[in-house]
BAMAR-863568 format. One record per residue (C-alpha): residue number from 0; z, y, x. Coordinates in steps of 0.05 Angstrom, whole numbers. Each point is the difference from the previous one (the first is absolute). Example, Ala and Ser with C-alpha at 12.3 -4.5 7.8 and 13.67 -1.06 7.14 Angstrom:
REM residues 2
SITE num     up  north   east
SITE   0    156    -90    246
SITE   1    -13     69     27
This chain:
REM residues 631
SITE num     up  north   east
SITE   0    416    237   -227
SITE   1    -28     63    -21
SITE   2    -51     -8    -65
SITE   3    -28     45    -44
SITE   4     23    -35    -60
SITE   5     64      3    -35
SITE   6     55     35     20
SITE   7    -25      4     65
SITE   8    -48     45    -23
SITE   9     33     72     26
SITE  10      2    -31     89
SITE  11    -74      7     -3
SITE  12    -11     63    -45
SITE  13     57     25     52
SITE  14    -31     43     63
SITE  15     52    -37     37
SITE  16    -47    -56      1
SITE  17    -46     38     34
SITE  18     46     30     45
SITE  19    -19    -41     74
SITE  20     47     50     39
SITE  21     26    -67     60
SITE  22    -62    -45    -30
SITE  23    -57     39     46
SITE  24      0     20     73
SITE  25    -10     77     14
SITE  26    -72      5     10
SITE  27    -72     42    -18
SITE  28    -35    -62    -18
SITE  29     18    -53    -54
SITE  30    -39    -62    -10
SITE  31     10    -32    -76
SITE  32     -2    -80    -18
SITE  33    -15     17    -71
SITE  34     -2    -48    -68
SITE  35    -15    -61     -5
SITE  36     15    -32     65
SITE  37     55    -51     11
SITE  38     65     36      5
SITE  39     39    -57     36
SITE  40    -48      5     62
SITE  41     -1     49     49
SITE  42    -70     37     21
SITE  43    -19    -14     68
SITE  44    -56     43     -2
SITE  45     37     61    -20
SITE  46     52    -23     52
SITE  47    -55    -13     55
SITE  48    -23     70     -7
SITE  49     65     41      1
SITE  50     19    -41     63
SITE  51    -73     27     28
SITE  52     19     67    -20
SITE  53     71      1     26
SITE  54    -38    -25     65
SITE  55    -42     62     -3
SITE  56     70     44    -14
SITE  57    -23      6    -69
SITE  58     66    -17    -50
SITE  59    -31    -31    -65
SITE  60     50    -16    -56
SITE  61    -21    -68    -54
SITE  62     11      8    -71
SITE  63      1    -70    -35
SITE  64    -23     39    -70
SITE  65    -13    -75    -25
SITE  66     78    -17      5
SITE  67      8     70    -43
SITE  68    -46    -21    -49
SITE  69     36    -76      0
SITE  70     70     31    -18
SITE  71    -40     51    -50
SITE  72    -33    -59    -43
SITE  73     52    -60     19
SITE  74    -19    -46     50
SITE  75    -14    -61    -46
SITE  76    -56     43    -31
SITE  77    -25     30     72
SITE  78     -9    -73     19
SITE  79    -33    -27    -61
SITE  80    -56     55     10
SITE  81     -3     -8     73
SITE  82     -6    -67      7
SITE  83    -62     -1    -57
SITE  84    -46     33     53
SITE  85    -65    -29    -19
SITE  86      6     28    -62
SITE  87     14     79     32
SITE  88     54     21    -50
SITE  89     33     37     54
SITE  90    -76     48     14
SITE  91     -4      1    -80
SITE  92     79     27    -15
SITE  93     -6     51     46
SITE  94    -77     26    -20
SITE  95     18     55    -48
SITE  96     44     34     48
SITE  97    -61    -11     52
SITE  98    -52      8    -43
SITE  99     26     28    -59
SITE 100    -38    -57    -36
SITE 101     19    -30    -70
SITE 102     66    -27    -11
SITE 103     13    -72      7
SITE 104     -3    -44    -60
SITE 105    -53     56    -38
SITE 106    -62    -23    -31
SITE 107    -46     25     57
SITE 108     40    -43     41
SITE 109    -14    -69      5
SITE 110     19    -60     45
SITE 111    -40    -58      6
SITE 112     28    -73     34
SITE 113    -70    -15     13
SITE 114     -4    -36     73
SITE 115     80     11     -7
SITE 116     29    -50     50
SITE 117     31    -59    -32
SITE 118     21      9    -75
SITE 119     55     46     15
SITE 120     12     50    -55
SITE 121     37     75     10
SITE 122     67    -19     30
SITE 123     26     62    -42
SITE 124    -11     21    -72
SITE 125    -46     58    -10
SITE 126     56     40    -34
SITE 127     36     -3     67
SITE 128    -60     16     35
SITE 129    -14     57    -36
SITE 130     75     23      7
SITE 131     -5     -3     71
SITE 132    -68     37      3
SITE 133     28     59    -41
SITE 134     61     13     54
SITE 135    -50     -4     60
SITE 136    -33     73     -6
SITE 137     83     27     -4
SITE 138     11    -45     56
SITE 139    -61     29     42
SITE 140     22     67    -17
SITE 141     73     -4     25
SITE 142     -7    -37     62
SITE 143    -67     42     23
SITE 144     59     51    -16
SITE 145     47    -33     56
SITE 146    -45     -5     40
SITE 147    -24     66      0
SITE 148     65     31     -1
SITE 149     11    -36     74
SITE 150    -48     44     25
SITE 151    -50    -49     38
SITE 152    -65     29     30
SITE 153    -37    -66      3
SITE 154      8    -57    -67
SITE 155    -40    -65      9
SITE 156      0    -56    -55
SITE 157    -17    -80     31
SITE 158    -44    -33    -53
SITE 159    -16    -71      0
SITE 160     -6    -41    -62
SITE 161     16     39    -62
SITE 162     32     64     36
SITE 163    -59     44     -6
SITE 164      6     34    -76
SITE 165     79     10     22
SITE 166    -24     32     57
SITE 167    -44     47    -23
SITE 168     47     19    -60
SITE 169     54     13     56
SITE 170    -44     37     37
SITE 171    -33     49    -46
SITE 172     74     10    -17
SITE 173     17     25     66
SITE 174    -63     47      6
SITE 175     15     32    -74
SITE 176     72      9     27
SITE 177    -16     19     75
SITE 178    -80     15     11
SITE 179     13     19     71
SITE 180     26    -79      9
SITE 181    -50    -35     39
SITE 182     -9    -81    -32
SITE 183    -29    -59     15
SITE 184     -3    -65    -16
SITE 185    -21    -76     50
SITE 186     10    -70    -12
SITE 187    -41    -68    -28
SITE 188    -38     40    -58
SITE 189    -15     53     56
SITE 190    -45    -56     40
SITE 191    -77     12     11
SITE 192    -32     32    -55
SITE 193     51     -6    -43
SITE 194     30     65     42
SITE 195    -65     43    -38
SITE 196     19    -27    -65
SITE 197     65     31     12
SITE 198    -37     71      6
SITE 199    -25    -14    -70
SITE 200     63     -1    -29
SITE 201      7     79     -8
SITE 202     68     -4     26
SITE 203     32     52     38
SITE 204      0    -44     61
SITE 205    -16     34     68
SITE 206     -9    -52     42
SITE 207    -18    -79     -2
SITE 208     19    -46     62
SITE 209    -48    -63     -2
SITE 210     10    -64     43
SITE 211     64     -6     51
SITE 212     24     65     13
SITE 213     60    -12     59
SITE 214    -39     48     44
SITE 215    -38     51    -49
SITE 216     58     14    -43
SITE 217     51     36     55
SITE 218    -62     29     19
SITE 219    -16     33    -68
SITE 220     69     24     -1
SITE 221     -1     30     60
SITE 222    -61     34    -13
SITE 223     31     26    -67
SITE 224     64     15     15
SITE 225    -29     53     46
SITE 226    -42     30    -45
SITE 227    -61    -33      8
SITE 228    -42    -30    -50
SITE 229    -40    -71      4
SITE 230    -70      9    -12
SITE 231    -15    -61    -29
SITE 232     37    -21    -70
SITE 233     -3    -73     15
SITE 234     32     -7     64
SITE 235    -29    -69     36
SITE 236     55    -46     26
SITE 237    -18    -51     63
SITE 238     27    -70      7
SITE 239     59     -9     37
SITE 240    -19    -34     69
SITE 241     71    -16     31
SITE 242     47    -18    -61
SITE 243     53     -4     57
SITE 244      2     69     13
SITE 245     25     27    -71
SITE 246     63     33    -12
SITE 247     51    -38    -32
SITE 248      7      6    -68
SITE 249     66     19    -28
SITE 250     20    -15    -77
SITE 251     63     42     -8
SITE 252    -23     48    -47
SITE 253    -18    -60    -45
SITE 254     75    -21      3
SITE 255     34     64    -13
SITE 256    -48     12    -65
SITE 257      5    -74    -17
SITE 258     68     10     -4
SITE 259     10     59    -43
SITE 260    -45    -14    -45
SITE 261     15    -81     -1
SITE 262     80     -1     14
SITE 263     13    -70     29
SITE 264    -82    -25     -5
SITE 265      0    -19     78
SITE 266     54    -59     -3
SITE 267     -8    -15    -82
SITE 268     -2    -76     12
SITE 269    -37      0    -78
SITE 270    -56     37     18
SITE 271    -64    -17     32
SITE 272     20     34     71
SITE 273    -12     63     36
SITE 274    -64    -22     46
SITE 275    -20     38     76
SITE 276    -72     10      6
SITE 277    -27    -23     76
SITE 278    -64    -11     28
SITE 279    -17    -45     57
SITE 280    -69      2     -3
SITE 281    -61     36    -36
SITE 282    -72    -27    -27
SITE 283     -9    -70     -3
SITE 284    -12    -53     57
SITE 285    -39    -58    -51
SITE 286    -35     74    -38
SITE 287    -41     10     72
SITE 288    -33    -65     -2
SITE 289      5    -22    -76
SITE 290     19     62    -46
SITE 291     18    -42    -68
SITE 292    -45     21    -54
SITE 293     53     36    -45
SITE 294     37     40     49
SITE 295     -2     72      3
SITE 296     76      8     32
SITE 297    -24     22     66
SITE 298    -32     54    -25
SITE 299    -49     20     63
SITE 300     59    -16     54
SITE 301    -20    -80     -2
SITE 302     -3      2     80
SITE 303     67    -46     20
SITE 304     62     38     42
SITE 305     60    -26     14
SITE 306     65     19     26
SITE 307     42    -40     60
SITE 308     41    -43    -11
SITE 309     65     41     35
SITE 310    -27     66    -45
SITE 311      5    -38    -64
SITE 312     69    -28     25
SITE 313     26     71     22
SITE 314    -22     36    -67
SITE 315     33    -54    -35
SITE 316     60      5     29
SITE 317      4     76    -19
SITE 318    -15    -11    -64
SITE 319     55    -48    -25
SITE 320     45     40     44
SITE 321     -1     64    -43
SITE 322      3    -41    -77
SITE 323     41    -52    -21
SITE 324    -66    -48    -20
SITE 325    -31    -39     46
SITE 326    -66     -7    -58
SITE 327    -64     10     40
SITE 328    -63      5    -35
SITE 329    -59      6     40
SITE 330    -59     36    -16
SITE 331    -48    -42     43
SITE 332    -59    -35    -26
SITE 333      8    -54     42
SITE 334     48    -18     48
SITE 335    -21     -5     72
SITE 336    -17    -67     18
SITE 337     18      5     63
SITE 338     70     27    -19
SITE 339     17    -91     -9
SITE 340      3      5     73
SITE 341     25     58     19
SITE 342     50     37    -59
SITE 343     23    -64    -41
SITE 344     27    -41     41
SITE 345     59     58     24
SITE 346      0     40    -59
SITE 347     52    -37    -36
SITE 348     52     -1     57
SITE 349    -14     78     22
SITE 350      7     18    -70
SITE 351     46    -42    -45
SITE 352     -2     -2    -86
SITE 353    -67     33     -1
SITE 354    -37    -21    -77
SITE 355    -60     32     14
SITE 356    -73     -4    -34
SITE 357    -65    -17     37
SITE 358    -74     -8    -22
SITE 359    -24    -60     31
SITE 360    -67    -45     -1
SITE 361     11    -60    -41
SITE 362    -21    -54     47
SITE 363     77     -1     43
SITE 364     20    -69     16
SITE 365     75    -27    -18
SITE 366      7     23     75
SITE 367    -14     67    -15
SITE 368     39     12    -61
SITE 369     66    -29     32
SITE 370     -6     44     57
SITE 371    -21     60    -47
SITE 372     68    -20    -35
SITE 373     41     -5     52
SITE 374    -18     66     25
SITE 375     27     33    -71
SITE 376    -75      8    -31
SITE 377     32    -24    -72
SITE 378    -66     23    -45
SITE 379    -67    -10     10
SITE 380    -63     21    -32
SITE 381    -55    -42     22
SITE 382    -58     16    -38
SITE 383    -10    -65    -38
SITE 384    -47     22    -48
SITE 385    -30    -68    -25
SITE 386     14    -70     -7
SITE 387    -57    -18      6
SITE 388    -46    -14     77
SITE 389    -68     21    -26
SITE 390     35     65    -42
SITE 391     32     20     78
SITE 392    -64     -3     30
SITE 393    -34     49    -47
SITE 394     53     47      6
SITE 395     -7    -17     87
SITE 396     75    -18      8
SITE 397     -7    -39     56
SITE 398     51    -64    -31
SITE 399    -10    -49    -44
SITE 400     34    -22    -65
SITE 401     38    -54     35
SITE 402     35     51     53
SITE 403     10     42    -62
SITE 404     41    -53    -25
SITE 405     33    -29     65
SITE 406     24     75      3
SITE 407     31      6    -63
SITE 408     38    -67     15
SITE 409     26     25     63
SITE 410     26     52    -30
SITE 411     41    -32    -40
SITE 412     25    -47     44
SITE 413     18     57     44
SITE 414     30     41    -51
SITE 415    -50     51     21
SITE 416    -19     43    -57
SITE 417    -74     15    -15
SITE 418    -47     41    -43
SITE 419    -55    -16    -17
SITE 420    -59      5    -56
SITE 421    -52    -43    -37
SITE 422    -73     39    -15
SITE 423    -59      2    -45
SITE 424    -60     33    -19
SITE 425    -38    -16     73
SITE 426    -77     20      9
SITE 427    -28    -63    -14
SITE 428     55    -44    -12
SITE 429    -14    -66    -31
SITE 430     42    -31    -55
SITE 431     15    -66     40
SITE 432     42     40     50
SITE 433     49     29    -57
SITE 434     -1    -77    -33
SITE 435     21    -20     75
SITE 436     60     52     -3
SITE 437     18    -17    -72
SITE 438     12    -71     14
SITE 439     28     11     62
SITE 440     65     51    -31
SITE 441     37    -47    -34
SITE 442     10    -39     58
SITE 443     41     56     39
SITE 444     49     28    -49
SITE 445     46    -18     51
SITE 446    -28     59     54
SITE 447      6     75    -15
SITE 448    -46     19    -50
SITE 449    -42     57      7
SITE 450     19     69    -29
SITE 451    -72     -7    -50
SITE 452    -66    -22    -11
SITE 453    -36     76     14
SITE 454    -77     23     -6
SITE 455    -22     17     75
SITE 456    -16     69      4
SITE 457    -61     35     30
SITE 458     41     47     55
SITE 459    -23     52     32
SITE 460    -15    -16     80
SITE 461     -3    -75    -10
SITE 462    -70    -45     10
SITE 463     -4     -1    -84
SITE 464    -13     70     -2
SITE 465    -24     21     67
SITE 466    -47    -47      1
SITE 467    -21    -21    -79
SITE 468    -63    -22      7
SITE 469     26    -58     49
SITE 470     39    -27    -62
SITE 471    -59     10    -52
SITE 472     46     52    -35
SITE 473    -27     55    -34
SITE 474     16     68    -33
SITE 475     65      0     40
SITE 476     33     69    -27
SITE 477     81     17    -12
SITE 478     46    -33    -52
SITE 479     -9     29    -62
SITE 480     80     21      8
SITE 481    -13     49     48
SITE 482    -32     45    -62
SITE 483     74      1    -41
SITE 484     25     42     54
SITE 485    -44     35     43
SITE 486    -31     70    -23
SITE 487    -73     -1    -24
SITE 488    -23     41     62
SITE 489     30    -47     57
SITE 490    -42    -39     31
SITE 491     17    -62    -11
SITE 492    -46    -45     41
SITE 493     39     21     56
SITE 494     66      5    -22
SITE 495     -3    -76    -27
SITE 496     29    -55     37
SITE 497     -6    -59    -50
SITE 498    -80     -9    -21
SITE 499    -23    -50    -56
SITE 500    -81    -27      7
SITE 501    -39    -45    -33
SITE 502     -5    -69     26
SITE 503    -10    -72    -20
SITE 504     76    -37      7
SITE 505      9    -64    -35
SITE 506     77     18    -16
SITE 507    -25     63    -26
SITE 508    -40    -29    -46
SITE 509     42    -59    -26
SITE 510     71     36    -21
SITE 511     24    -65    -16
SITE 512     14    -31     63
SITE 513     29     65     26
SITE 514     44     -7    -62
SITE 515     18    -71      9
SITE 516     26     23     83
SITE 517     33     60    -32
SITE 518     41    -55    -50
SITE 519     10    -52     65
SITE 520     23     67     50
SITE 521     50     23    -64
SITE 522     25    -67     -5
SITE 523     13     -7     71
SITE 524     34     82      6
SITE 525     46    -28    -60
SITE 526     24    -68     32
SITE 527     13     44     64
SITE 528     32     59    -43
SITE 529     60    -47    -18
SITE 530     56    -10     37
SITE 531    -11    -29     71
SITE 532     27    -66    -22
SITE 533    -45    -15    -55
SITE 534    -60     17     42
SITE 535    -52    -57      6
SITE 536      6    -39     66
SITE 537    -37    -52     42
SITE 538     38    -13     55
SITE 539     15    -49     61
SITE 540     65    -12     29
SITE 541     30    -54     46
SITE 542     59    -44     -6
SITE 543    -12    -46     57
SITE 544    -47    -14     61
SITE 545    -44    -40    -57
SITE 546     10     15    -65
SITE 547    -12     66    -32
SITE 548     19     33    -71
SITE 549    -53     40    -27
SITE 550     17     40    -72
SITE 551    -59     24    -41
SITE 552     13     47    -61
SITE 553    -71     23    -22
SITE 554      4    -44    -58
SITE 555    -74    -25     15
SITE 556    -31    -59    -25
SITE 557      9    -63     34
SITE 558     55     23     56
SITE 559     72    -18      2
SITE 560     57     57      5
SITE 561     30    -45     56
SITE 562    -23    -45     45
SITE 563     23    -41     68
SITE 564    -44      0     43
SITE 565    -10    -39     72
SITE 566    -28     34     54
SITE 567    -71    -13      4
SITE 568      3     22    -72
SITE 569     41     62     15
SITE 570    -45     15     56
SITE 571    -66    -14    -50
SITE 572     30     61    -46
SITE 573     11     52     61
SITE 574    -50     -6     42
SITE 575    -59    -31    -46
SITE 576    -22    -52     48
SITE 577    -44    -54    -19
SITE 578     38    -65     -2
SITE 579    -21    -62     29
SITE 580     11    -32    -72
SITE 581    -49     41    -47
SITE 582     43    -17    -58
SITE 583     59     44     45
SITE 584    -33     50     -9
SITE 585    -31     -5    -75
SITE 586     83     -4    -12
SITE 587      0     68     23
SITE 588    -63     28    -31
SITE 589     16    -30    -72
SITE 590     73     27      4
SITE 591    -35     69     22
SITE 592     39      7     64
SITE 593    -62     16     40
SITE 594    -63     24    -22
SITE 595    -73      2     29
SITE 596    -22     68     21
SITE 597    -62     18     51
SITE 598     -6    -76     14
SITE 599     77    -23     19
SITE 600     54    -15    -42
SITE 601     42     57      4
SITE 602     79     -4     -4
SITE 603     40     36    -61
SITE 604     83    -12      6
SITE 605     36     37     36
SITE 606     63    -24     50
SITE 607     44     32     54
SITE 608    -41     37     54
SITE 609     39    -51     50
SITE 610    -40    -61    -30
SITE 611    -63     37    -25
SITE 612      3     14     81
SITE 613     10    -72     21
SITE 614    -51    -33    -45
SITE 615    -59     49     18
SITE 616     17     -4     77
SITE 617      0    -77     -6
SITE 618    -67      1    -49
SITE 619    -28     48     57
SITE 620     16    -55     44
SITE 621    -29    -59    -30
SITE 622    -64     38     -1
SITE 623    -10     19     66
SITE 624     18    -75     15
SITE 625    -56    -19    -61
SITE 626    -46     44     32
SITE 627     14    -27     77
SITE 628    -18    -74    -34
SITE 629    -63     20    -27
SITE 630    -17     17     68
């Protein structure tokens, strides 16, 4: 690993390190994933639009500056500050080689954890911080100097996130060095009006791409390339009709400079995992008819596409073929419903030892998630959000707290892994519905826990902030963090993406229950932080046709770490049934193996998919023949 601490210290001062002679193709036009971005993904959109270009017999070369800038600072620190995003460090470090604005950790510069999500405090030390901040501007300087030196007519910077102060600090670089270099930057922070904030920025930025930009971008370069100039500075993207019809995207480049600068990083069994960016679909199919309150992701591109099922297969195919992962992340908002009949059932057979990563609705049935499984989805992020039935209606989820929960126990009993996150701080929440959660927590320390207790945000694009007034909230204007690290003449109405406003919230105004969730989620993150075996566990398994063992380590009052159980017991605990023999099922209520949610008494311990599968086919059973009786 290449730091700039220690010993280490003379690779990066080196111009070696910024020598990417073999590391960039031989092109006029270089597009930049700057700082902070993950380094161990690769960028589809950067990908997607060299493939257009290469289409268009335009050669575009990728520089992966944020892997530079990884092996400049060490990765452990890289991550720390990239993975603290609601916070921004990555926009603040970089803001006096934008901006040339005060120096981090001065007196005119002040950070303030108000509406900070959870109680998370800076992962690093402000010393450390400042450290890093101080090598940035050199670092700016000597890679705008690469850069340059490479002789590129057109530089472009992708900025989503926290990209945009590294961005315009490369950029203005690159003019100082080469004026006649024509710049540009596109991406999230690019979307809607957000694209004339940009302009406010007094960067030396040319030209800003808003919205998708697979057909306007080889067009711009065309146009350039032969001399001509765009009129307009904020060149207008169009949504992508036909998602079928795009160029494959190749990751190579990623690879090459992954490797020099990361010796070893794509098979290090100890490391988190190199991860391939894919799309399979754009917008959001639940978005069209119920956008949920919160949610800004889709920016203005919330109209669903999708790509076939054989496309997805075929690109898939490609891509494991030229790495040696086979980690898929997908940057869907939702996976295509339709894909259960049509892509999961053959993907895992066409493509073997796929782990990949899918956003999905949280209402799939045990069904679903086997077959999900089977087909090498490993991870899922199904926007859980709340524990709570009358919370998920405010925020329009479309499930209720008892499919939250079924999920989470599939999961488990799958081994499928899922990520997921409790919220607070709701326009018009009511304490009841946190009191509801609270006593509800203790009771699944055996499921994966959330990653924290967070403070919705106000995001740009979603119903909160489009449409305020809906929500009775009021003087909706950006985080206060935005002012640490943009210039005093930007305009930062619309460069903001995260908004705070004033409106009545129950959790917001009784800190003490969101403290007492924040002690219950810790608890739970620390029982699950040990080693696998000395997680908590309520769990099922059989021994015989009849009799059942069921082992229950969450130390809870009134239950028994093992049990025997016979089967109308065993089949009580799994599937929540009401029993024939009320005190049946009292057995299972006062030992907490179910509880009642939405009306029903809903299931918690986990078993073997196999049995989970039996029980609820033979529960569907008996009511369809309960239902034919009563007719």
């Amino acid at each position: 690993m290449i730091t700039m601490q220690g010993n280490n210290a003379s690779k990066t001062d080196d111009l070696e390190f910024y020598n990417f002679d073999g590391l960039l193709q031989d092109s006029e036009v270089l597009l930049i994933i700057p700082p902070f971005s993950a380094w161990r993904y690769t960028s589809l959109a950067c990908h997607l639009l060299q493939a257009c270009a290469r289409e268009a017999g335009i050669s575009v070369s990728v520089l992966y500056a944020n892997i530079v800038f990884a092996a400049f600072i060490g990765k452990e620190s890289y991550d720390l500050i990239n993975i603290d995003y609601f916070q921004l460090l990555g926009e603040r470090l970089f803001s006096r080689a934008a901006y040339n604005l005060h120096p981090f950790g001065s007196s005119q510069y002040k950070y303030s954890h108000e509406e900070n999500h959870s109680e998370n405090e800076l992962k690093l030390e402000h010393s450390k911080l400042q450290e890093i901040e101080e090598k940035t501007v050199e670092w700016i300087e000597k890679i705008a100097a690469a850069i340059v030196q490479r002789g590129f007519k057109i530089v472009g910077c992708s900025t989503s996130f926290q990209q945009t102060a590294a961005s315009v600090a490369l950029i203005n670089a690159v003019k100082r060095l080469s004026p006649e270099t024509i710049t540009f930057v596109g991406g999230a922070n690019c979307e809607g009006e957000m694209a004339e904030g940009i302009t406010s920025l007094n960067a030396a930025i040319d030209f800003i791409f808003s919205g998708e930009s697979e057909e306007s971008f080889p067009k711009f370069l065309k146009q350039v390339l032969s001399g001509k100039t765009p009129s307009a500075r904020i060149i207008q993207g169009s949504p992508c009709t036909n998602l079928d019809a795009l160029p494959f995207p190749s990751n190579l480049e990623y690879f090459e400079q992954l490797e020099h600068f990361f010796p070893g990083a794509i098979n290090d069994r100890n490391d988190e995992g190199i991860w391939l960016t894919y799309e399979t679909s754009r917008g959001c199919w639940w978005g069209q008819k119920h956008q949920c309150t919160f949610c800004g992701l889709n920016g203005l591109g919330i109209q669903f596409r999708e790509k076939s099922p054989n496309v997805v297969i075929s690109e898939l195919k490609r891509l494991v073929a030229e790495s040696s992962t086979h980690n898929i992340v997908t940057t869907d908002n939702i996976m295509p419903y339709t894909y259960f009949k049509t892509l999961i059932p053959k993907l895992g057979t066409e493509i073997p030892n796929l782990h990949m990563h899918y956003e999905q609705k949280a209402n799939l049935t045990l069904e679903k998630v086997v077959a999900l499984r089977k087909a090498g989805i490993a991870e899922i992020q199904p926007g859980i959000e709340a524990l709570s039935s009358s919370l998920l209606k405010r925020m329009r989820k479309g499930v209720s707290a008892s499919q939250n929960v079924a999920l989470l126990r599939y999961c488990l009993s799958t081994k499928m892994i899922v990520k997921w996150n409790l919220l607070y701080g709701f326009p018009g929440d009511q304490l009841y519905e946190y009191d509801e959660t609270l006593a509800l927590l203790p009771l699944l320390r055996h499921l994966s826990p959330p990653t924290g207790f967070y403070h919705v945000v106000i995001d740009r694009f979603s119903p909160y902030f489009d449409n305020a007034h809906n929500y009775n909230i009021a003087n909706v204007k950006p985080n206060p963090i935005y002012a640490s690290f943009l210039p005093p003449e930007s305009n930062v109405k619309k460069l903001a993406y995260h908004f705070t406003g004033d409106y009545r919230s129950d959790s917001r105004e009784n800190p003490e229950i969101v403290r007492e969730i924040n002690r219950e989620v810790k608890a739970w993150q620390d029982a699950w932080n040990s080693s696998e075996s000395q997680r908590p566990i309520l769990h099922i398994q059989r021994l015989s046709e009849e009799i059942f063992i069921l082992v229950d380590s969450r130390k809870l009052p009134q239950t028994e770490e093992i049990q025997f159980l016979n089967f109308e017991e065993a089949f009580i605990a799994l599937c929540g049934r009401r029993s024939t023999q009320q005190s049946e099922m009292g057995w299972a209520l006062e030992r907490k193996l179910v509880v009642e949610l939405d009306g029903a008494y809903v299931p918690l311990a986990t078993a073997n998919p196999e049995l989970l599968q039996e029980f609820e086919l033979l529960n569907h059973r008996m009511r369809l023949d309960s239902l034919s009786n009563a007719n």
